[in-house]
C-alpha positions as CSV (number, residue, x, y, z in Angstrom):
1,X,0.0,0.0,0.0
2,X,1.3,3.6,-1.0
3,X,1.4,6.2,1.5
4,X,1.7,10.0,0.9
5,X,2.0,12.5,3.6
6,X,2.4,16.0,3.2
7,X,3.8,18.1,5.9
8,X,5.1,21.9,6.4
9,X,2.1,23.9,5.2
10,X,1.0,26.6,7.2
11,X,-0.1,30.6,7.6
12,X,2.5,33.1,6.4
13,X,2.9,36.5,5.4
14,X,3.5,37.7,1.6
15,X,7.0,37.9,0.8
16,X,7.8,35.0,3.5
17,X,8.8,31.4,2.9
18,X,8.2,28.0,3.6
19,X,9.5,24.4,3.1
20,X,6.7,21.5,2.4
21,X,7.7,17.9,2.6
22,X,6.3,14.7,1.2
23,X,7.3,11.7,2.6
24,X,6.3,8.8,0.6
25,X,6.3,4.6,1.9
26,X,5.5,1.6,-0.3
27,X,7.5,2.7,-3.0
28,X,10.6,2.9,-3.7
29,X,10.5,6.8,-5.6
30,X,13.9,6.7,-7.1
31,X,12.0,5.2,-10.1
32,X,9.7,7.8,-10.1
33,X,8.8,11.3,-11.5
34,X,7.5,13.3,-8.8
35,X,5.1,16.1,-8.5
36,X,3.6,19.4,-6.0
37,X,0.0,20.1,-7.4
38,X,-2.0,22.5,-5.9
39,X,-6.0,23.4,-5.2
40,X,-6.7,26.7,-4.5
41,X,-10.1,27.6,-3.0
42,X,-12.4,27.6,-6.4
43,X,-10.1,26.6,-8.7
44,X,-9.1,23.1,-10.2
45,X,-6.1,21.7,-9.0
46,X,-3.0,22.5,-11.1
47,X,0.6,21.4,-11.5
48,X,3.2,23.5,-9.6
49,X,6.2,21.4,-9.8
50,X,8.0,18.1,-11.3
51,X,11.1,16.6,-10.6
52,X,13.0,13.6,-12.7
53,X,13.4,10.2,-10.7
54,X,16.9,11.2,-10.4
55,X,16.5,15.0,-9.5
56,X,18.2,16.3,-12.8
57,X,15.8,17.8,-14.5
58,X,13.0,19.6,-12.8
59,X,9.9,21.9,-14.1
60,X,8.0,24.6,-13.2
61,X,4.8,26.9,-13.8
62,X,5.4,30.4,-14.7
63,X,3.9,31.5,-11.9
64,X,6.2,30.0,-9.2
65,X,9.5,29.9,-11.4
66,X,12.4,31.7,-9.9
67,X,10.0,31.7,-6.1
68,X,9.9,27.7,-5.8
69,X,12.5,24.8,-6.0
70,X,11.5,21.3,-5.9
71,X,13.7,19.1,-4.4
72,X,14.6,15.1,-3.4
73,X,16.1,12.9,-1.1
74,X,15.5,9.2,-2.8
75,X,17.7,7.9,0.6
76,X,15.0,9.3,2.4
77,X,11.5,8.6,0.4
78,X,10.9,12.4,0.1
79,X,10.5,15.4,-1.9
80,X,10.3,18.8,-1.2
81,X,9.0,22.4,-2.4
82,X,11.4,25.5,-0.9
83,X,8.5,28.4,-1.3
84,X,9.7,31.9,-1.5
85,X,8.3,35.4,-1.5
86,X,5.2,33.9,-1.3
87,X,2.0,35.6,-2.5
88,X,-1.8,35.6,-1.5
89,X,-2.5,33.4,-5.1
90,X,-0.3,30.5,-3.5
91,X,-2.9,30.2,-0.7
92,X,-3.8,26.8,-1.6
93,X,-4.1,23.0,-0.6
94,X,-0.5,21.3,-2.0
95,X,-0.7,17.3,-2.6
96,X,2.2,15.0,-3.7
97,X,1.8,13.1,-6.6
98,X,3.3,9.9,-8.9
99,X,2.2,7.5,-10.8
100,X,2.3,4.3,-12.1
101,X,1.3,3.3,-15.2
102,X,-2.8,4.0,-14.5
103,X,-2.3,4.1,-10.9
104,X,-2.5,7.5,-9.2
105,X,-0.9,8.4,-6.4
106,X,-1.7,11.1,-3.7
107,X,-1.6,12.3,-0.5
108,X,-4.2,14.0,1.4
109,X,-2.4,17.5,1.2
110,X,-1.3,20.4,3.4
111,X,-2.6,23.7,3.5
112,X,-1.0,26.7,3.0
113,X,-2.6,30.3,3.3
114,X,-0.3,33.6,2.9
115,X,-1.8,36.6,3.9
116,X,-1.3,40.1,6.3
């Protein structure tokens, strides 16, 4: 059984930071790409962030590129998602994700709000 838990999400102010993590078990993510979506409140969940199985190559929205920097540790089952200079329009639920072949995989999410 795959396991996704998000963690590091919280309240901050524009123009702070924060660091999420996902920590993934029953896998083995090394053979995976890796991905941060994200739900704001009314809108459809989007891709933020993607990382290569072997953290070479990573991708980013326009809207987060030069804020965001998604990360791995394969040694330790886990991504992560450095947020800077945050803005009000990040204020959203941010879920893990893989795949495998049809298979989805997520995790339940962690919410982060930025506001004065």
């Amino acid at each position: 059984q795959v396991t996704i838990v998000e963690s590091g999400g919280g309240l901050v102010q524009p123009g702070g930071s924060l660091k999420l993590s996902c920590v993934v078990s029953g896998i083995h993510i090394s053979r995976y790409y890796m991905e941060w979506y994200r739900q704001g409140p009314g809108k459809e969940r989007e891709l933020v962030a993607g990382i290569s199985s072997d953290g070479v190559t990573t991708t980013y929205i326009d809207a987060v590129k030069g804020r965001f920097t998604i990360s791995r540790d394969n040694t330790e089952n886990s991504i992560f998602l450095q947020m800077n200079n945050l803005k009000p329009e990040d204020t959203a639920v941010y879920h893990c994700h893989t795949w495998e072949g049809p298979q989805n995989y997520w995790g339940q999410g962690t919410q982060v709000t930025v506001s004065s």
